[in-house]
DSSP file (Angstrom, degrees, kcal/mol; ACC not computed):
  #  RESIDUE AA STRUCTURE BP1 BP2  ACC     N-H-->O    O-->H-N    N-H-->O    O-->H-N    TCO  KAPPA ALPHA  PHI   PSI    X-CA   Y-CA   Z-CA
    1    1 A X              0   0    0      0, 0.0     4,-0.1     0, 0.0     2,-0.1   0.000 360.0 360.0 360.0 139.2    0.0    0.0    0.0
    2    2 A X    >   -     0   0    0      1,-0.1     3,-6.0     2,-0.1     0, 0.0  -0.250 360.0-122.9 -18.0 105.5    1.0    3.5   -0.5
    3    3 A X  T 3  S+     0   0    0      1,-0.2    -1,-0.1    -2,-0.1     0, 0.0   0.812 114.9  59.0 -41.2 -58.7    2.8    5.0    2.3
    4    4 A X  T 3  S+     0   0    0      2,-0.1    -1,-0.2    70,-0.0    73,-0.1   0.586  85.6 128.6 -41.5  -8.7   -0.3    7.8    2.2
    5    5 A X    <   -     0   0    0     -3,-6.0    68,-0.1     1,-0.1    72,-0.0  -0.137  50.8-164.2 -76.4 173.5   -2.9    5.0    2.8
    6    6 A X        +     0   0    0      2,-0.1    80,-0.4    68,-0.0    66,-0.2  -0.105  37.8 142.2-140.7  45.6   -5.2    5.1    5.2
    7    7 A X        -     0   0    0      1,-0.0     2,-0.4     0, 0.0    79,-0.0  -0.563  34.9-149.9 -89.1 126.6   -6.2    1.1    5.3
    8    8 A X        -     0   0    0     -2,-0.2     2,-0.1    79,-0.1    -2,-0.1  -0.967  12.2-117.9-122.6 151.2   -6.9   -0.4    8.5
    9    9 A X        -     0   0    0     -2,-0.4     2,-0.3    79,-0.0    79,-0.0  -0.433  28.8-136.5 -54.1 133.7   -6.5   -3.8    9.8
   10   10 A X        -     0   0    0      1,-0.2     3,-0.1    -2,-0.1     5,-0.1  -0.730  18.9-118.2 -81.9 136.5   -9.7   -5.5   10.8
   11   11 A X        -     0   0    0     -2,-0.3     2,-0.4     1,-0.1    -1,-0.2   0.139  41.8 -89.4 -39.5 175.9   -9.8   -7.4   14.0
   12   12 A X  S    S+     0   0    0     35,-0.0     2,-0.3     2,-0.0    34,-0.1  -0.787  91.0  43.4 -86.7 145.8  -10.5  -11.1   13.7
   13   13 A X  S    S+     0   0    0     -2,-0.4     2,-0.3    -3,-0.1    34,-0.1  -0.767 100.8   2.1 111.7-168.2  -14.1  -12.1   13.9
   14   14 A X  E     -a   47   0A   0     32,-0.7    34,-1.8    -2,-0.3     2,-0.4  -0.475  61.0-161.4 -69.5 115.6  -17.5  -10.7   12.3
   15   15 A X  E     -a   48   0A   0     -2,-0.3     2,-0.7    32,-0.2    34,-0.2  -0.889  14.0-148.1-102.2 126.3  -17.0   -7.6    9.8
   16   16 A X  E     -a   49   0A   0     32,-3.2    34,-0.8    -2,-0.4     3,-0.1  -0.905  19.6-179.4 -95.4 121.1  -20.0   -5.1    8.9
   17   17 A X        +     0   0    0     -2,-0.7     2,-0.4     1,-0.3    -1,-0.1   0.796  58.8   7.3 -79.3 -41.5  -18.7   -4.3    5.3
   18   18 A X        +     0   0    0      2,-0.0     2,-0.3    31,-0.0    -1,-0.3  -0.894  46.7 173.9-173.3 140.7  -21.8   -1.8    4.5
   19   19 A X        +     0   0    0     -2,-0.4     2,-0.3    -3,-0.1    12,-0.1  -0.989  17.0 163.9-138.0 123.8  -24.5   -0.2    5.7
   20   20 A X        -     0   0    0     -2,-0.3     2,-0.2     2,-0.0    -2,-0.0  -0.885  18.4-169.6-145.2 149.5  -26.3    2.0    3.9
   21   21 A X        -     0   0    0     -2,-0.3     2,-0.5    10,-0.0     5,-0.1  -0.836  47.6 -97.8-138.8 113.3  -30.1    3.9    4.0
   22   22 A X    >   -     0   0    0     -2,-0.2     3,-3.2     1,-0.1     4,-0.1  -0.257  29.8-120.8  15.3  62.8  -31.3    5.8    1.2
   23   23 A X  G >  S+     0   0    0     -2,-0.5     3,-1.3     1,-0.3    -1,-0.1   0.631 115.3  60.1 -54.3 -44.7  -30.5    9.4    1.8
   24   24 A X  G 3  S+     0   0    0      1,-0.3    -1,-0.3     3,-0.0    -2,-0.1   0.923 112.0  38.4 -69.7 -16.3  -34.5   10.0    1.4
   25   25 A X  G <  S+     0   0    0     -3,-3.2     5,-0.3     3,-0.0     3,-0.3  -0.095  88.4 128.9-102.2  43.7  -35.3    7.5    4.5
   26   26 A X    <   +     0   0    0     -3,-1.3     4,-0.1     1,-0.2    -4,-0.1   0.206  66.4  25.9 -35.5 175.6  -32.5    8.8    6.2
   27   27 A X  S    S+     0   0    0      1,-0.2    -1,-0.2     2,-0.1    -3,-0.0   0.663  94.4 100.7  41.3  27.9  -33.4    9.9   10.0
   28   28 A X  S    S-     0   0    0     -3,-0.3    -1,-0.2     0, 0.0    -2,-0.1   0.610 100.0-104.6-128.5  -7.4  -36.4    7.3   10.2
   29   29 A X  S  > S+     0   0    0     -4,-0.0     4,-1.4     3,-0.0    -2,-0.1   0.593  87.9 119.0 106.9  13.8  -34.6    4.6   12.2
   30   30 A X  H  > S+     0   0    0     -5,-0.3     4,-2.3     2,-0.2     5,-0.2   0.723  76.8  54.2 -83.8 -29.2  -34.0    2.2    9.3
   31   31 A X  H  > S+     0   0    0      2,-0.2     4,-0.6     3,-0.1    -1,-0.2   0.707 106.0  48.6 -70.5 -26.6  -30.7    2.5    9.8
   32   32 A X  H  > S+     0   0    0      2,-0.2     4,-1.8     3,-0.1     5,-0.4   0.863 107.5  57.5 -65.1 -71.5  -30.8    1.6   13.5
   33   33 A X  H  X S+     0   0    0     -4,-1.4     4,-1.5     1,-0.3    -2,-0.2   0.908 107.7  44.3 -50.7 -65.8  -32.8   -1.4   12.8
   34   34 A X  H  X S+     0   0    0     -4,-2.3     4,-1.1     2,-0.2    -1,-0.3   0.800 110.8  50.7 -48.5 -33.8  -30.3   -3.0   10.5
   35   35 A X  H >X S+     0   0    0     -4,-0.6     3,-2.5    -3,-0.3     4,-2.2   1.000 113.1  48.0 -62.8 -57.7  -27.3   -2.2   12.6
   36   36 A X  H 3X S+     0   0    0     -4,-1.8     4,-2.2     1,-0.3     5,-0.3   0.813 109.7  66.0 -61.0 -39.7  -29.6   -4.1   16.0
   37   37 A X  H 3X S+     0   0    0     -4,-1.5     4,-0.6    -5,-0.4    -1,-0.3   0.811 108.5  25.3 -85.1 -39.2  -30.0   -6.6   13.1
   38   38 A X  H <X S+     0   0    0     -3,-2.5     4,-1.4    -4,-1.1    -1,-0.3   0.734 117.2  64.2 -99.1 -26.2  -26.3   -7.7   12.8
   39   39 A X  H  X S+     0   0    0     -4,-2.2     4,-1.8     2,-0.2    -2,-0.2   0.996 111.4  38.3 -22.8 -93.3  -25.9   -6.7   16.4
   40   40 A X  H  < S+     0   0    0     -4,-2.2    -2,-0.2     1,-0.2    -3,-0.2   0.634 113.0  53.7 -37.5 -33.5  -28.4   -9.6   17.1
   41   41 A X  H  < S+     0   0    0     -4,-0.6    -1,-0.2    -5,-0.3    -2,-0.2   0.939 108.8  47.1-101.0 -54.5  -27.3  -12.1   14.5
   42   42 A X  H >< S-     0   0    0     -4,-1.4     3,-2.2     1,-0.2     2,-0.3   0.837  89.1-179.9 -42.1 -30.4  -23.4  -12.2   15.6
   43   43 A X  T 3<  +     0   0    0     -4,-1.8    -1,-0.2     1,-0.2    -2,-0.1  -0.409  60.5  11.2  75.2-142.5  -24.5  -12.5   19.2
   44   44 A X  T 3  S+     0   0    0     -2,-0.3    -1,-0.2    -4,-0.1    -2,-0.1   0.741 110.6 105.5 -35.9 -34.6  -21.8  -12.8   21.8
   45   45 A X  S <  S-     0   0    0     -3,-2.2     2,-0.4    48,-0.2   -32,-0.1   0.052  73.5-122.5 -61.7 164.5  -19.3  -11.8   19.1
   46   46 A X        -     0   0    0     47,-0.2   -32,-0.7   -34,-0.1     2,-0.4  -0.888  26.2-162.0-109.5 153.4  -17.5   -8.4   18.6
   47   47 A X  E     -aB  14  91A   0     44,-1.5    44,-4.7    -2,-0.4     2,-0.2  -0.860   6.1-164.2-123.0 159.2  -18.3   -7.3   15.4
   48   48 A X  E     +aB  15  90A   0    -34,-1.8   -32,-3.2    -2,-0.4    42,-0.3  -0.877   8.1 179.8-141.2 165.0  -16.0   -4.6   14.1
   49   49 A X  E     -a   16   0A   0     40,-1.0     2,-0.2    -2,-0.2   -32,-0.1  -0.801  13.1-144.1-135.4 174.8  -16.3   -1.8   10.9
   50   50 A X        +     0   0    0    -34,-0.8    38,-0.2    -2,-0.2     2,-0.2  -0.701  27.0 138.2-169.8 134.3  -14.4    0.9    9.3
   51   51 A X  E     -C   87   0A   0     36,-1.7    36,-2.4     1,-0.3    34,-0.1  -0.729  50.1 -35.1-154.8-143.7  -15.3    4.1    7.6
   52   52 A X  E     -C   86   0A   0     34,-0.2     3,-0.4    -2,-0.2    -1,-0.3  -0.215  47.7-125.8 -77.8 173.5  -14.7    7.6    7.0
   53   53 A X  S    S+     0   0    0     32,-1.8    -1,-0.1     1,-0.2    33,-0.1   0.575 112.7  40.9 -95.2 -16.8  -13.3    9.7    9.8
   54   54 A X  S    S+     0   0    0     31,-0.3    -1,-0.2     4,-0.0     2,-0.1  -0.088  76.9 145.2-141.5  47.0  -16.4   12.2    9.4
   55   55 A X        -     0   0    0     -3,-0.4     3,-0.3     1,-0.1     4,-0.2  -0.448  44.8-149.9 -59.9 127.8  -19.4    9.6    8.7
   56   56 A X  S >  S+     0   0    0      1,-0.2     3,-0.8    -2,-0.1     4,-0.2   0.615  97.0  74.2 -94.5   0.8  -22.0   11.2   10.2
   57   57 A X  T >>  +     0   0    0      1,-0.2     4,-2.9     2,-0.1     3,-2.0   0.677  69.1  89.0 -53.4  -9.3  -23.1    7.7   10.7
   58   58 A X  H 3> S+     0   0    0      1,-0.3     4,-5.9    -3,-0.3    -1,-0.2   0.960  86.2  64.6 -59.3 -26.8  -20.1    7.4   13.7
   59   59 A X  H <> S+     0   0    0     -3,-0.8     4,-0.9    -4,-0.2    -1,-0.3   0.743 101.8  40.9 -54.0 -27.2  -23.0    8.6   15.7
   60   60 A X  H <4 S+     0   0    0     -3,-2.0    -1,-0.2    -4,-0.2    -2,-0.2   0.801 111.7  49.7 -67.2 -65.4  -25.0    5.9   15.2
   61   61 A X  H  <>S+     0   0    0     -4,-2.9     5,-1.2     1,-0.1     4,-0.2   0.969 107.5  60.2 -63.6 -51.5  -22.4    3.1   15.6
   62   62 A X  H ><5S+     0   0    0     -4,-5.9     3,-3.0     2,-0.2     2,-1.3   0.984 109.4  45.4 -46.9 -56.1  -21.3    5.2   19.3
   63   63 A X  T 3<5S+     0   0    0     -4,-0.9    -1,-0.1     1,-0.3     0, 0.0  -0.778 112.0  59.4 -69.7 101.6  -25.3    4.5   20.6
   64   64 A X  T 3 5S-     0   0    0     -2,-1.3    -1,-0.3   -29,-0.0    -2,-0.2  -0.204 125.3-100.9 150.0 -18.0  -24.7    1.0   19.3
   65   65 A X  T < 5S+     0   0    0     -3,-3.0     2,-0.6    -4,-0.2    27,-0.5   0.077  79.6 125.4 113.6 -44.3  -22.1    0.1   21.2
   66   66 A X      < -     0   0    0     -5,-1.2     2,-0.3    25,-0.2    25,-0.2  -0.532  37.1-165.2 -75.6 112.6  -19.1    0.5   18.9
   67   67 A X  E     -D   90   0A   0     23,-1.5    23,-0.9    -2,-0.6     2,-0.2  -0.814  34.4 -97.6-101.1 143.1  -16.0    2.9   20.1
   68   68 A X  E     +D   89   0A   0     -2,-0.3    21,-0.2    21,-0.2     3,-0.1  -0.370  41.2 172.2 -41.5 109.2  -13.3    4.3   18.0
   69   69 A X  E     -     0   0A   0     19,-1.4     2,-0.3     1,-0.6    20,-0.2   0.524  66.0  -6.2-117.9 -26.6   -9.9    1.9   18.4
   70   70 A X  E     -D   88   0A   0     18,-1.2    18,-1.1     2,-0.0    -1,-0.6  -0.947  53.9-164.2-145.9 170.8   -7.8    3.7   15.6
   71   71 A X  E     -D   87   0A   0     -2,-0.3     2,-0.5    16,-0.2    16,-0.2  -0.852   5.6-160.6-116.1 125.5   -7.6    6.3   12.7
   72   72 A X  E     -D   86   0A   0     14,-2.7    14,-1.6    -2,-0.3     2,-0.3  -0.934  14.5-171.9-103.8 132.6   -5.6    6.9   10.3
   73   73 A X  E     +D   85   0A   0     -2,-0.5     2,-0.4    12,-0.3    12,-0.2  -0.849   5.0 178.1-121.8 142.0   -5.3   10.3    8.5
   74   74 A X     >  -     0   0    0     10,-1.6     4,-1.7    -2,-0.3     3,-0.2  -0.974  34.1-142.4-147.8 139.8   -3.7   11.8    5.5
   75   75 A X  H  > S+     0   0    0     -2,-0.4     4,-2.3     1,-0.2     5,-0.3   0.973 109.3  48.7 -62.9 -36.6   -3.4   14.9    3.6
   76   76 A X  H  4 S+     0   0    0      1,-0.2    -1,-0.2     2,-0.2   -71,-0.0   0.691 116.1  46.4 -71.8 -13.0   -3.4   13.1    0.2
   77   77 A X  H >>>S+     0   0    0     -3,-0.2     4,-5.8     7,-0.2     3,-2.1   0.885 109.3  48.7 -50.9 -60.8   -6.4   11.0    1.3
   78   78 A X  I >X>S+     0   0    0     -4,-1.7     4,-4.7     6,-0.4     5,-0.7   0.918 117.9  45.6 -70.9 -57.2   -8.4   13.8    2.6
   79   79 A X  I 3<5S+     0   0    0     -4,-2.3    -1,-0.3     1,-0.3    -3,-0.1   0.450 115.4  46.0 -46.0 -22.0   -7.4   15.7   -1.1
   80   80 A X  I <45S+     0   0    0     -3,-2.1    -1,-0.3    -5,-0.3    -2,-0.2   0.740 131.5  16.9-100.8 -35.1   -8.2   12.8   -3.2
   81   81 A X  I <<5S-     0   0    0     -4,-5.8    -2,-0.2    -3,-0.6    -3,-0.2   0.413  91.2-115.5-124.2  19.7  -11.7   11.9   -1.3
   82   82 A X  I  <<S+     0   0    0     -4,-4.7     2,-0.2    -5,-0.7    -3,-0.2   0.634  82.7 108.8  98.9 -27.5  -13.0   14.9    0.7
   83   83 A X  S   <S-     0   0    0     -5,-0.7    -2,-0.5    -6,-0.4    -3,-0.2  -0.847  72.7-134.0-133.0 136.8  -12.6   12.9    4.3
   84   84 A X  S    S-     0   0    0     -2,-0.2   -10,-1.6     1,-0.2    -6,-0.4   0.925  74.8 -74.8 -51.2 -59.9   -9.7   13.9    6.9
   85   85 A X  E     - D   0  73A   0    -12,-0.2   -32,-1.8    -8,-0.1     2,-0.3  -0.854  63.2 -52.1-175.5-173.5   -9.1    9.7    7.1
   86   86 A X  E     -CD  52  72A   0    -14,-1.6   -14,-2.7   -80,-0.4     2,-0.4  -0.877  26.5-152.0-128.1 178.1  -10.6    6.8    8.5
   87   87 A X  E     -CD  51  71A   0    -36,-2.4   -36,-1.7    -2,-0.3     2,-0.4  -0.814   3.6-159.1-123.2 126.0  -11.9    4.9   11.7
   88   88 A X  E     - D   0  70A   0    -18,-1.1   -19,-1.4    -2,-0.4   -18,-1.2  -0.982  19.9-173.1-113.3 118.9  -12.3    1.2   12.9
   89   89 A X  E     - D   0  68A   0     -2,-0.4   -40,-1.0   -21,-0.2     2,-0.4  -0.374   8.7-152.1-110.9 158.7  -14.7    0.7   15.5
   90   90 A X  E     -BD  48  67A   0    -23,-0.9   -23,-1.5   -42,-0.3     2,-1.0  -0.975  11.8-153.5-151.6 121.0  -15.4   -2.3   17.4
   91   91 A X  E     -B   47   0A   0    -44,-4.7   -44,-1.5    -2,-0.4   -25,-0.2  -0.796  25.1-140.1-108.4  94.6  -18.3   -3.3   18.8
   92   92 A X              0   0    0     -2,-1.0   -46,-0.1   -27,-0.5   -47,-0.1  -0.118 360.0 360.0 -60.7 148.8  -17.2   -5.8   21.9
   93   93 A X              0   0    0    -47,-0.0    -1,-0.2   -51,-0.0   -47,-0.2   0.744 360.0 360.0 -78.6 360.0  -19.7   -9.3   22.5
């Protein structure tokens, strides 16, 4: 990888890869329901993510359980997509 990347290692265990709501059903709690959903189906497990540094989703994943365990940042990131860097969160079982 590029020295500039801003790639993080995943823990071992259950990954949410995407999560996503329609930007017009945004704020209606669909998004909440599908996260409890994979919450619920992993179980005991910790399930872990990663995404942009300034997701306004991070808010979502914090009531949820999941805390901020790294970031990585770059200027040539943030210049190429818009976003300071990114965040891997972990949601413990």
């Amino acid at each position: 990888l590029p020295r500039h990347s801003v790639e993080l290692t995943m823990p071992p265990g259950p990954k949410l890869l995407e999560l996503q709501t329609h930007p017009r059903h945004r704020g209606h709690g669909i998004g909440t329901s599908l996260l409890q959903y994979v919450i619920d189906a992993v179980g005991e497990q910790s399930v872990s993510l990663t995404t942009r540094s300034d997701n306004p989703a991070r808010r979502l994943y914090g009531r949820s359980g999941f805390t901020v365990i790294a970031e990585k940042r770059h200027p040539a990131f943030e210049k190429r997509t818009g976003s300071p860097g990114r965040i891997l969160m972990v949601r413990p079982g």
